[in-house]
Structures are given as structure tokens and as C-alpha cells.
ZADO-1210 file (C-alpha; in nm, 4 decimals, padded with zeros to 6 digits):
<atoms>
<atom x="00.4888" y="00.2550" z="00.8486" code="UNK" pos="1"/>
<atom x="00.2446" y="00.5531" z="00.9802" code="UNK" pos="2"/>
<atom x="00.4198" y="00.8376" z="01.0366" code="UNK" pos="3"/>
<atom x="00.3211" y="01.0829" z="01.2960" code="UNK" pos="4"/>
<atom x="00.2409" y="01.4023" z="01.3173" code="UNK" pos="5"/>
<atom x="00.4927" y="01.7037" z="01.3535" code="UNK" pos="6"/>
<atom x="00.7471" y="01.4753" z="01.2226" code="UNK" pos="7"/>
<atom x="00.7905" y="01.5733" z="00.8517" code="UNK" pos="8"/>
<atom x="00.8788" y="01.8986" z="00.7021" code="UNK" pos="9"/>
<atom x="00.6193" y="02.1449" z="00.5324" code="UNK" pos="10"/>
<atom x="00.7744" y="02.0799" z="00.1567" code="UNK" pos="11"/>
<atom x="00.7332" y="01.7206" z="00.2291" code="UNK" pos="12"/>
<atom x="00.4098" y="01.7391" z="00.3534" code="UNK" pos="13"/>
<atom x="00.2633" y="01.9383" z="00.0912" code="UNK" pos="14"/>
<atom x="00.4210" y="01.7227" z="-00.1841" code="UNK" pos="15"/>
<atom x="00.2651" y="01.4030" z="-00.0275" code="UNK" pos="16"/>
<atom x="-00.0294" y="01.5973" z="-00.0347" code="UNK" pos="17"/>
<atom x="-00.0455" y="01.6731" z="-00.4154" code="UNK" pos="18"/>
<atom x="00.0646" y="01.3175" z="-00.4570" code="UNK" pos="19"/>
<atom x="-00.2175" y="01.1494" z="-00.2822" code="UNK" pos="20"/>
<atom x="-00.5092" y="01.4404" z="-00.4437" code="UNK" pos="21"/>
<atom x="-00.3693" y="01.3144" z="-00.7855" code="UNK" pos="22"/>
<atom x="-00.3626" y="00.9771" z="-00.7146" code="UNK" pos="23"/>
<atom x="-00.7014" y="00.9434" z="-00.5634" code="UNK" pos="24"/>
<atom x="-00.8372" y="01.1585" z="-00.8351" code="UNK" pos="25"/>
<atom x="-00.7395" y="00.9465" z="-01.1094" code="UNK" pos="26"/>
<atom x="-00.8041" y="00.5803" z="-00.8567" code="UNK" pos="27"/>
<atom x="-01.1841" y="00.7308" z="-00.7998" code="UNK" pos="28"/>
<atom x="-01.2186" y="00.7216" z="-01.2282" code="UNK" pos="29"/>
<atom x="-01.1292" y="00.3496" z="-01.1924" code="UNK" pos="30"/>
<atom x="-01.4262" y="00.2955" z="-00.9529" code="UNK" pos="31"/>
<atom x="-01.7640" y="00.2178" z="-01.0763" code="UNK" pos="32"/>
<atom x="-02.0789" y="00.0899" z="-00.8822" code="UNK" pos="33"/>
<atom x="-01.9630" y="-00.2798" z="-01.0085" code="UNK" pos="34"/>
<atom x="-01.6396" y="-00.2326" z="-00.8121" code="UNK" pos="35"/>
<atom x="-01.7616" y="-00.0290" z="-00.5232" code="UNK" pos="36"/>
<atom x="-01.7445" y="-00.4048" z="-00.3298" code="UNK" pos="37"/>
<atom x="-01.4409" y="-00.5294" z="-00.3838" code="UNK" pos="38"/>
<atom x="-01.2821" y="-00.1359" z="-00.3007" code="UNK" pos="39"/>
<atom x="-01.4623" y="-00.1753" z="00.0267" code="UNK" pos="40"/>
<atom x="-01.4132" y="-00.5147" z="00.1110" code="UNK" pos="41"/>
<atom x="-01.0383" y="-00.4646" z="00.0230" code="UNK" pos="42"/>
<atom x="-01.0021" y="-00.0730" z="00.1637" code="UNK" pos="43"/>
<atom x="-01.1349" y="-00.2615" z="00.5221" code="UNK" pos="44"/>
<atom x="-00.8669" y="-00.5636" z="00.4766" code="UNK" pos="45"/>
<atom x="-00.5788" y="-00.2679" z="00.4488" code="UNK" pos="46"/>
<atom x="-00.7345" y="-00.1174" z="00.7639" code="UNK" pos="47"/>
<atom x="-00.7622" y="-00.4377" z="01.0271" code="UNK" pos="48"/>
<atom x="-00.4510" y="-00.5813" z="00.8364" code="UNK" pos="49"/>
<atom x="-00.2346" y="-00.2147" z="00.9339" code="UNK" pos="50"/>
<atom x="-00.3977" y="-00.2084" z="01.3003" code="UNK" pos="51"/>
<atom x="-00.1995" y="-00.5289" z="01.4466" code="UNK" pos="52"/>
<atom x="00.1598" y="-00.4228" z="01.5084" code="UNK" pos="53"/>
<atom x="00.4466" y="-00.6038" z="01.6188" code="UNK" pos="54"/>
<atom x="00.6912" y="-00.4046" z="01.8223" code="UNK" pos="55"/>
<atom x="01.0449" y="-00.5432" z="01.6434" code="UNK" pos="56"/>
<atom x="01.3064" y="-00.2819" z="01.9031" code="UNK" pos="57"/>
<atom x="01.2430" y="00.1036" z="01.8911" code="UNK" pos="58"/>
<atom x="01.0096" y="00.0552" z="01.5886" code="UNK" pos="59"/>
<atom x="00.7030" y="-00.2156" z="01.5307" code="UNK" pos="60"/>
<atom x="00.6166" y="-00.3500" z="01.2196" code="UNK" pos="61"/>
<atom x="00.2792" y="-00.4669" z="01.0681" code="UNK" pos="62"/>
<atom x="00.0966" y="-00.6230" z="00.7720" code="UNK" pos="63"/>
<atom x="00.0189" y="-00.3576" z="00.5121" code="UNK" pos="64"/>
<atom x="-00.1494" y="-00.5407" z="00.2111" code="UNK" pos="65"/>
<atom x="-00.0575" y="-00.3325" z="-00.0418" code="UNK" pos="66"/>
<atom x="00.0511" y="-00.5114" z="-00.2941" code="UNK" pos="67"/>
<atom x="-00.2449" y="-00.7332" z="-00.2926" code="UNK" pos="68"/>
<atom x="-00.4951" y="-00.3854" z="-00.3382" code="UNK" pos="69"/>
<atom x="-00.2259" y="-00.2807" z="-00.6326" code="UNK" pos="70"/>
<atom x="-00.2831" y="-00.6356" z="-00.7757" code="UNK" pos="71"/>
<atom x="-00.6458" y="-00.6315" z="-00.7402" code="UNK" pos="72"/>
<atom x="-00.7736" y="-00.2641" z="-00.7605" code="UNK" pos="73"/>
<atom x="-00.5272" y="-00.1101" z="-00.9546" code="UNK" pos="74"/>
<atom x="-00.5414" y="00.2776" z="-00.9795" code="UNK" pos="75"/>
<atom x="-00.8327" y="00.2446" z="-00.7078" code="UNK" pos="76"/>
<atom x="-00.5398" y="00.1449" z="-00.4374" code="UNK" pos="77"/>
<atom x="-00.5068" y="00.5102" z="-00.4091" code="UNK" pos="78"/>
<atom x="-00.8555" y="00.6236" z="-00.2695" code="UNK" pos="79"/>
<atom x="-00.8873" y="00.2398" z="-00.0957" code="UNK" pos="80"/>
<atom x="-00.5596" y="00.3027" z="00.0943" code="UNK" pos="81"/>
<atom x="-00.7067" y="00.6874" z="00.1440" code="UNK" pos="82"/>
<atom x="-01.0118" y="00.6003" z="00.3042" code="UNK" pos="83"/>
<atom x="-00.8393" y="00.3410" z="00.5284" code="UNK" pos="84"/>
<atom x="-00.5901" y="00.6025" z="00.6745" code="UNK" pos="85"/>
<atom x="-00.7986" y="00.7999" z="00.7096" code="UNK" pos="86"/>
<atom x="-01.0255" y="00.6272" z="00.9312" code="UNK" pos="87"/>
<atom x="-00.7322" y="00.4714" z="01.1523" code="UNK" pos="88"/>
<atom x="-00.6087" y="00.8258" z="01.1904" code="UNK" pos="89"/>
<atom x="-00.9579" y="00.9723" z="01.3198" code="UNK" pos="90"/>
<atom x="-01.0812" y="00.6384" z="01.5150" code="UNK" pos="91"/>
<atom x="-00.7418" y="00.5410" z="01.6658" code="UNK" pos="92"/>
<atom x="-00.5018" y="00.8610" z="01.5962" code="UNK" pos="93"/>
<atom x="-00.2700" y="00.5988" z="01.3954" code="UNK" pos="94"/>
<atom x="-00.1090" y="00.8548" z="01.1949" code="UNK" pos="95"/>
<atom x="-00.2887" y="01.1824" z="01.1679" code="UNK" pos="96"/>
<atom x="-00.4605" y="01.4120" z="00.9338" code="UNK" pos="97"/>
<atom x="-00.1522" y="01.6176" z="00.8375" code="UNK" pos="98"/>
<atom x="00.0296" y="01.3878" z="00.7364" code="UNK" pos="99"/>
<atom x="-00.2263" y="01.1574" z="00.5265" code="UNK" pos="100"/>
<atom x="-00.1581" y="01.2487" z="00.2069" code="UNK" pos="101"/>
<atom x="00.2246" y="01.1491" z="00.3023" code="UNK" pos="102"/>
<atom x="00.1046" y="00.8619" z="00.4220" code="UNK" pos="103"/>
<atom x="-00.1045" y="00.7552" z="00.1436" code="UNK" pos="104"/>
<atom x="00.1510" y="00.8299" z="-00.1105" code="UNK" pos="105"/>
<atom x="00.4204" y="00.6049" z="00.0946" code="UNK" pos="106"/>
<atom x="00.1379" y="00.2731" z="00.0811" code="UNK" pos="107"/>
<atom x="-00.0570" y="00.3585" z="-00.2279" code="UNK" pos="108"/>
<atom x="00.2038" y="00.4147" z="-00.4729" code="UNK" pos="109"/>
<atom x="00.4693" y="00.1403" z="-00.4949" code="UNK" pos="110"/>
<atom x="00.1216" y="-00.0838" z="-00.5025" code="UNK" pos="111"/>
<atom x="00.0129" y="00.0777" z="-00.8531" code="UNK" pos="112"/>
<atom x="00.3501" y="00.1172" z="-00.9691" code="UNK" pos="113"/>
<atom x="00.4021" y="-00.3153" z="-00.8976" code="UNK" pos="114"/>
<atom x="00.1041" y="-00.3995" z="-01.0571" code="UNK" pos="115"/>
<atom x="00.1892" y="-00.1652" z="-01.3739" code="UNK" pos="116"/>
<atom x="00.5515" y="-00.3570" z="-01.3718" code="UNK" pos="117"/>
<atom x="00.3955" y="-00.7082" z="-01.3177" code="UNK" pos="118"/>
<atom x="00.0679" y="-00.6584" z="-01.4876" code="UNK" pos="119"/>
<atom x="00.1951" y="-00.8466" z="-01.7923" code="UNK" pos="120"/>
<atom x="00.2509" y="-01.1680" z="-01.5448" code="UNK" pos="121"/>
<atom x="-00.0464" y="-01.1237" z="-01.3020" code="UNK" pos="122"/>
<atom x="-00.2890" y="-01.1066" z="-01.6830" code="UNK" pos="123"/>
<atom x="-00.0932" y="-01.4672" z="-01.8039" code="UNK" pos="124"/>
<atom x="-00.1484" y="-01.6996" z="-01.5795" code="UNK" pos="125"/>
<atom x="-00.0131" y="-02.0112" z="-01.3917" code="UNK" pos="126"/>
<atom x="00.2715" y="-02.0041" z="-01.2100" code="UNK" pos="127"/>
<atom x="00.4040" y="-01.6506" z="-01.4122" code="UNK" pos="128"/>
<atom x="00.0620" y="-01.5316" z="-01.1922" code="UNK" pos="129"/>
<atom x="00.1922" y="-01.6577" z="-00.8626" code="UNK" pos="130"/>
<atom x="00.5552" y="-01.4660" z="-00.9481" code="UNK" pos="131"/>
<atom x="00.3780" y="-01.1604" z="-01.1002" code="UNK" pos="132"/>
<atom x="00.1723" y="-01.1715" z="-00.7295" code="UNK" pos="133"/>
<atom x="00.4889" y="-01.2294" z="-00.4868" code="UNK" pos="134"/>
<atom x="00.6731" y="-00.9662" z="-00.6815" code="UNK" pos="135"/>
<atom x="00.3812" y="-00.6845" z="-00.5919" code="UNK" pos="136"/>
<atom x="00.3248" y="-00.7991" z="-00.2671" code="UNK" pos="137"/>
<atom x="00.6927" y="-00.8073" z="-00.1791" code="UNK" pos="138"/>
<atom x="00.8565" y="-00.4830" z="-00.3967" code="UNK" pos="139"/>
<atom x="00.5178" y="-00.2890" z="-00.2873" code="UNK" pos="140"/>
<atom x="00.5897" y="-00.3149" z="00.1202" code="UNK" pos="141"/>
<atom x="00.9764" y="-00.2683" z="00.0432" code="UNK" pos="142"/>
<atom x="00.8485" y="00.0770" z="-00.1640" code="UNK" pos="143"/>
<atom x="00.6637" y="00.1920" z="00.1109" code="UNK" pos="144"/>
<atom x="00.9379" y="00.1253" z="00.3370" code="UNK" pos="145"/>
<atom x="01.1526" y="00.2864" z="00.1042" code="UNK" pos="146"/>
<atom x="00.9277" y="00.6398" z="00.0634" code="UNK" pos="147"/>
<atom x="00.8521" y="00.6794" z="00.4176" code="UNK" pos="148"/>
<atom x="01.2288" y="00.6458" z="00.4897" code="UNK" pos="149"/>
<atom x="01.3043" y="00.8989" z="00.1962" code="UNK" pos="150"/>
<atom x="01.0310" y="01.1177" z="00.4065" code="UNK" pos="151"/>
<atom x="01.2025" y="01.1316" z="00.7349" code="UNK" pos="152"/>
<atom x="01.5041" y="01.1910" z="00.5763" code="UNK" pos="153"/>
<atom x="01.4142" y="01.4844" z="00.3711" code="UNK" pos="154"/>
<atom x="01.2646" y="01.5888" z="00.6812" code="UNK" pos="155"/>
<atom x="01.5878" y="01.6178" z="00.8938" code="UNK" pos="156"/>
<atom x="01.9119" y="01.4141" z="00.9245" code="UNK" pos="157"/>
<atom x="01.8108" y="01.3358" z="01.3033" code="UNK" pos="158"/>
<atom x="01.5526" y="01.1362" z="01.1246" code="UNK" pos="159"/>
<atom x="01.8055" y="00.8813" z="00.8845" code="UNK" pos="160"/>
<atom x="01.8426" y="00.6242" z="01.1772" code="UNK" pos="161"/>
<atom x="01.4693" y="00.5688" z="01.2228" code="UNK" pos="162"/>
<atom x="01.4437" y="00.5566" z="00.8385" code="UNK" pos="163"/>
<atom x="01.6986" y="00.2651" z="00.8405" code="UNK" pos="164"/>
<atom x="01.5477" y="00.1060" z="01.1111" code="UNK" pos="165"/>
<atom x="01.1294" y="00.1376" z="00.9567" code="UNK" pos="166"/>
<atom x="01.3253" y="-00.0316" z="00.6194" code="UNK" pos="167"/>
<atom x="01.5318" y="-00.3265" z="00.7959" code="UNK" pos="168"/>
<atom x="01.2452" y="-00.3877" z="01.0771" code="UNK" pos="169"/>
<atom x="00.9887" y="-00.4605" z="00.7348" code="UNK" pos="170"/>
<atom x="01.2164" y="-00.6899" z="00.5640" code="UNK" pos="171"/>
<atom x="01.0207" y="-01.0337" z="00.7312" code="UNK" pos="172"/>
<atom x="00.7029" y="-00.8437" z="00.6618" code="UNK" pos="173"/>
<atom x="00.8173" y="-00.8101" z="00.2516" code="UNK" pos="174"/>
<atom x="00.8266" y="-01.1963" z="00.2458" code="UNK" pos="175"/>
<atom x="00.5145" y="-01.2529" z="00.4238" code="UNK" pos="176"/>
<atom x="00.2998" y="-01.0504" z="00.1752" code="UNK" pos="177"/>
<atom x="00.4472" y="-01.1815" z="-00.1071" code="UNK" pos="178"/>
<atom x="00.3141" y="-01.5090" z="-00.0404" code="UNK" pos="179"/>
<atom x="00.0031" y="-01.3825" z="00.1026" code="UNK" pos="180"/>
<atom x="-00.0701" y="-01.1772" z="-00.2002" code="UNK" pos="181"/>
<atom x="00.0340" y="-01.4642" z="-00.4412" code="UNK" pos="182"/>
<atom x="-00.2173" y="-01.7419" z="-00.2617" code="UNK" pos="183"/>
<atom x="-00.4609" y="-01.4339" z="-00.2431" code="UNK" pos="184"/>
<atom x="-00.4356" y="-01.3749" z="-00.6210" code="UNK" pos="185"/>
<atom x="-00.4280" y="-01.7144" z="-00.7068" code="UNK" pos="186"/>
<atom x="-00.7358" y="-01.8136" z="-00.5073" code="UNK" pos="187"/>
<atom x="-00.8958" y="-01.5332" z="-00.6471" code="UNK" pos="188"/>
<atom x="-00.8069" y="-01.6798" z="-01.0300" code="UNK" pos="189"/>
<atom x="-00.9883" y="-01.9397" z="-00.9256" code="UNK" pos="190"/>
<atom x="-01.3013" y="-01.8658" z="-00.7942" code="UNK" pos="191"/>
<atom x="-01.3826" y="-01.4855" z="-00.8826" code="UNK" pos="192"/>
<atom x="-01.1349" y="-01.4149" z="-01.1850" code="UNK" pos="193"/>
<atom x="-01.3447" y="-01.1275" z="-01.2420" code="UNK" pos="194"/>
<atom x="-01.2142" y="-00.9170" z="-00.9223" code="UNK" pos="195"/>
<atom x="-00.8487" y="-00.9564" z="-01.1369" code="UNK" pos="196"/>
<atom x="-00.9580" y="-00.8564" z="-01.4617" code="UNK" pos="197"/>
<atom x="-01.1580" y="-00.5451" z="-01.2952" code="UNK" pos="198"/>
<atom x="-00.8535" y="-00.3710" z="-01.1896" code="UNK" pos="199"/>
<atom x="-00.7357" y="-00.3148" z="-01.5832" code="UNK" pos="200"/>
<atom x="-00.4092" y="-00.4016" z="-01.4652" code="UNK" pos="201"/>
<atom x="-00.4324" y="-00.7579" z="-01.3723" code="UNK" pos="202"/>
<atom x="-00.7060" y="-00.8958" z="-01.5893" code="UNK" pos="203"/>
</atoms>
């Protein structure tokens, strides 16, 4: 789901950018000294979690977590996801500088936008809780998928068979983290309901 350097187009680039300076702009508002933990704790989950990959043919695959830092952090998915990429894209060269605000746009966004859709269900409980969770984690990896294929193809039509490729390789990966971001939330109901109701979205 990281996509390299000198792949993507200047427009493209420099609308991911604006993208990801809004986004973390407004996500950094959301994070007070009470959260700066759970940010962390999460933003370093995102980063081991996006490290293992899993070649699947001419493109690998990987956990990405997103939905479960939309459920959780809210707005602050934005700078969380930031942070991560940009770590993995100065310690390992996953990535690269150029293109992180493309990159952060692609992961970051679809995991606000779920947990704005499904807030309503991850706030009431039970098993609507569990659903409202699934739905982010799965819908959030299948929006990334779906933004960094719209990337490459904006990019250049040489790029649309990758693009389909990055979307149907993910498709295992969408069902894994929606069950691993619905026992995720709901063990987190459980013991530390607070880290829910912190995000403003899923308290």
C-alpha cells in the first residue's frame, strides 16, 4: 500500500500533500497530553503492523490497522498514521518523503471517514459495536486500497494494472482487520472504555 517514489505525478503529489497538512492540522487539535499515549502506543502498532509484508504475485500485501486508529483516535489517525510513515520511510525507505503526504492521505482518510459513518454504532454498544468495528476496519483498508489505486491511475494509464492488482491482492487483508479491529474495540469496551470515548467519534 506504500507507494514509491517517482511513481506519481506532480498534481497528485501536491494534492496528497495539502490533504495530509489539513488533515494532520485539524488530527493534532484532537490531541491533548491525556491522549498523547494512546496516539503513540497506536501510531507504533500502524508502524510494526505495515512493516511485515506478504508477497501475494507482483505485489505484497500487509496489515495496515487503520480502521482500528479511525475507531480509536479519530481525527488524530491523521498525524498517528503521519508520524508512522514517516519513520518507515526514513528508517527503512518504505515509501519515501515525496510521496508521504500521498501516502498518508491513502491510510489516514478512509479511517476518519469509517469512524464518522459508524460512529453512531461504535458509541451504542453490544453487538451494533462489534458491526460498527468490522465495518471500519474492513471499508477503511478497502479505501486505502481504493485511493492509492485512484493515485497510480491519475498518475499514468501504464499504472491501472498495478492499481487493480494493490486492490484485489488486499481483499483477504479487508477481512482480517475487520475482525481484528472489532475484538480490538470490543476488548477495549471492556477494560479501558475511556480510549473509545476519547476519540469523540466512538465514545
Amino acid at each position: 500500500m506504500h507507494i514509491s517514489e517517482g511513481v506519481l505525478s506532480g498534481p497528485v503529489l501536491a494534492c496528497g500533500w495539502a490533504l495530509a497538512a489539513g488533515g494532520v492540522a485539524l488530527g493534532l487539535r484532537r490531541v491533548d497530553y491525556d491522549r498523547l499515549m494512546t496516539v503513540a502506543i497506536l501510531s507504533a502498532a500502524f508502524f510494526v503492523a505495515s512493516l511485515v509484508h506478504v508477497p501475494i504475485g507482483p505485489v505484497s500485501v500487509h496489515l495496515i490497522l487503520n480502521g482500528l486508529l479511525g475507531a480509536v483516535l479519530g481525527l488524530a489517525a491523521f498525524p498517528a498514521v503521519c508520524i508512522a510513515l514517516l519513520l518507515q520511510a526514513m528508517l527503512f525507505q518504505f515509501g519515501g518523503l515525496v510521496v508521504l503526504g500521498v501516502n498518508t492521505v491513502d491510510m489516514a482518510l478512509p479511517a476518519v471517514v469509517c469512524a464518522l459513518v459508524f460512529g453512531p454504532l461504535l458509541r451504542a454498544g453490544g453487538k451494533a459495536r462489534l458491526v460498527g468495528a468490522f465495518c471500519c476496519g474492513f471499508l477503511a483498508v478497502l479505501g486505502a486500497g481504493l485511493l492509492t489505486a485512484l493515485a497510480l491511475a491519475l498518475s499514468g494509464e501504464a499504472f491501472l494494472t498495478t492499481a487493480k492488482l494493490i486492490l484485489l491482492a488486499h481483499v483477504p487483508i479487508m477481512c482480517a482487520e475487520g475482525v481484528l479491529t472489532a475484538m480490538v474495540v470490543g476488548f477495549l469496551a471492556k477494560v479501558r472504555p475511556e480510549m473509545l470515548a476519547s476519540s469523540g467519534l466512538a465514545g
